[in-house]
N, C-alpha and C positions, 0 to 999 in steps of 0.2 A: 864597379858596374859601368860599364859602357853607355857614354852620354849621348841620350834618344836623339834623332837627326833630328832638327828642329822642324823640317817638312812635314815631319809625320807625331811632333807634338800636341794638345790638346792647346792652341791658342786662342777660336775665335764663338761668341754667341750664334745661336739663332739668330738675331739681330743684326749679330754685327756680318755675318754672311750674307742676311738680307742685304742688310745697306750698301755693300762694299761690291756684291756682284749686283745691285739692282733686280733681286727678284722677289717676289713675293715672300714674308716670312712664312705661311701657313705651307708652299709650296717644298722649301727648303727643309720644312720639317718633317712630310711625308716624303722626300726624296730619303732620308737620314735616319728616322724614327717607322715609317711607314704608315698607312692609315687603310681606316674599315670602310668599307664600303659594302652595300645592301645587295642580300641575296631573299629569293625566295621564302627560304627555311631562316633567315636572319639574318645577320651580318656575318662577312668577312674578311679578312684583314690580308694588303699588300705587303709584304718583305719592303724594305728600306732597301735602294739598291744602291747607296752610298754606306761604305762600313766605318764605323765612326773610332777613331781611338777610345782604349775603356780610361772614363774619367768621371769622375762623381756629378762635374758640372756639365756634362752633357756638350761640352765643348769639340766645334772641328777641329781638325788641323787644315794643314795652308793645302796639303793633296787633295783633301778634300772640297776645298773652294775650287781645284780647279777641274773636281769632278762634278761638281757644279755646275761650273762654268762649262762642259762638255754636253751635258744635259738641258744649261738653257739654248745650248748652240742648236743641239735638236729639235728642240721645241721651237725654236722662231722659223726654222723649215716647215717643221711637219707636228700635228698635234698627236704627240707619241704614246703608245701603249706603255705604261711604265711595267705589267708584267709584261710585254713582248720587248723590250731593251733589257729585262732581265735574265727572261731566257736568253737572247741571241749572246747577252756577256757572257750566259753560263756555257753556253755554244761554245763560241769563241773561246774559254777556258778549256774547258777540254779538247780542243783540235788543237792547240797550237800552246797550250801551258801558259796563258797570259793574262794572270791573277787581278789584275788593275790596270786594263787597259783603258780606263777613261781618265787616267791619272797620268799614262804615259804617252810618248811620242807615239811608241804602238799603233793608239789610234789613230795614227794619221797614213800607214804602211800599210801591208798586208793583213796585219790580224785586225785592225779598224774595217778593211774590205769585204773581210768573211762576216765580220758583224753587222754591217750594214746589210750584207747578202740574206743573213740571216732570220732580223729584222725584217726585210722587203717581204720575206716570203710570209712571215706568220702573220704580217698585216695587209697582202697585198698591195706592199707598195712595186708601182712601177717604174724602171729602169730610170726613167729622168727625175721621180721622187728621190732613188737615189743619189743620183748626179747634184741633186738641188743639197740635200744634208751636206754632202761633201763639199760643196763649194763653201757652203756655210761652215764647215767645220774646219777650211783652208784660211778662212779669215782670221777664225780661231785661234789655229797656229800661229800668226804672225802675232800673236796678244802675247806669247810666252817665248820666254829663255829658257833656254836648255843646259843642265849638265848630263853629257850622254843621251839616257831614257826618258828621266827624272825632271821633270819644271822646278825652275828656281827661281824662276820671277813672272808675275803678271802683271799684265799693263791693261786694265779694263778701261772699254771705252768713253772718251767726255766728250759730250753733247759738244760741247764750242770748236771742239777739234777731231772729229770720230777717227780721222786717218792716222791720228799721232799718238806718241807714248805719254802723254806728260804728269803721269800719274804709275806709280808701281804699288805691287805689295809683295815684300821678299823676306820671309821668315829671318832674316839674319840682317836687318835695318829697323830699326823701332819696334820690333816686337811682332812684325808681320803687318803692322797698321797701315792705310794710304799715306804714301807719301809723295811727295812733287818730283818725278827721276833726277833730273838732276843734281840736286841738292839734299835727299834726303830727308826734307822737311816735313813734317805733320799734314795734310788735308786741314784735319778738322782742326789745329790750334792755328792757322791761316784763317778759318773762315771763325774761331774764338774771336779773335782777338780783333775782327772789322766788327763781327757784330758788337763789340764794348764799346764800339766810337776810335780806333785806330785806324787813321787812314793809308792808302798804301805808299804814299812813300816814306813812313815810319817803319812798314815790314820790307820792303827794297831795300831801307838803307840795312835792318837787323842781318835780314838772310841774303842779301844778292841776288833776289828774285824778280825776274822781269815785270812789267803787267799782265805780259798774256799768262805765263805761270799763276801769276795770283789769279785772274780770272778764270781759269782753269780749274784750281783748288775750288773755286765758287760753287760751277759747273756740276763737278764731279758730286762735294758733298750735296746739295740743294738738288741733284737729281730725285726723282721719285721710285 
């Protein structure tokens, strides 16, 4: 049997999605699982418009965080219809055959432009609402590495340094966990091991990590 690309493995919690892209857990659940909301005649329920690997633990994969991370990009522009970004992807599937486009460079091209087109129209967004997504979804871009179509590394933002990478998560270094870029190291066994009473130049000398690195590591986990 052919060994599953690790991008598209069942790696990470509800939780641990929440904590690692900073969004709400409850939201990452109805992006993934989908949720009911109230009709007239009673309740109805939204489609999940993140498709999840089948796994008993309900776990994402690493494509998935960064279909996430596509979804919080449009929500800090624009407070977005979650069925109207389902139809415009389902749009955009059929015009152009581009199955997971929030998962690939895609959306940063041509089939990201029909989608947004898309979008605009069935929520009446206007021409600089668009312009405004995009920009916000160009920042986006510079968060990930590329192979070809495919992201193979994030770099989500830390409060102390928002312009820089100093934190990744790449399915094929610790397990998909945050880790410090340049050294591969833990996030969360950096911020272990200060909360035990180890001061940082005990983890300097272990790992070869600077102070802003380790503050960093601080940053990122202690975000909200």
């Amino acid at each position: 049997m052919a060994k599953l690309d690790p991008r598209l493995a069942p790696a990470y919690s509800i939780a641990q999605a929440s904590h690692y892209l900073k969004i709400p857990a409850p939201t990452v659940r109805s992006w993934t699982f989908g949720r009911d909301y109230p009709r007239q005649s009673g309740k109805a329920r939204f489609k999940p418009v993140i498709e999840m690997p089948v796994d008993a633990e309900h776990r994402l994969s690493f494509r998935n965080l960064i279909e996430a991370a596509a979804l919080r990009a449009l929500r800090t522009e624009h407070e977005f219809k979650l069925s109207a970004v389902r139809e415009a992807l389902d749009y955009a599937a059929r015009e152009l055959k581009v199955t997971d486009l929030l998962a690939t460079r895609d959306l940063y091209m041509r089939p990201g432009e029909l989608f947004l087109e898309r979008y605009g129209q069935l929520v009446s967004l206007n021409r600089a609402g668009q312009l405004g997504i995009q920009a916000v979804l160009q920042g986006l871009l510079r968060r990930i590495q590329w192979d070809d179509r495919l992201a193979v590394r994030f770099f989500p933002p830390v409060a102390s340094r928002p312009e820089a990478q100093p934190v990744m998560l790449d399915p094929n270094v610790s397990f998909g966990r945050p880790v410090l870029t340049r050294l591969g190291v833990s996030t969360a066994v950096i911020v272990d091991r200060i909360n035990a009473g180890e001061d940082k130049a005990e983890l300097s000398k272990d790992y070869g990590a600077t102070d802003d690195e380790l503050m960093d590591a601080l940053a990122y986990e202690r975000a909200a």
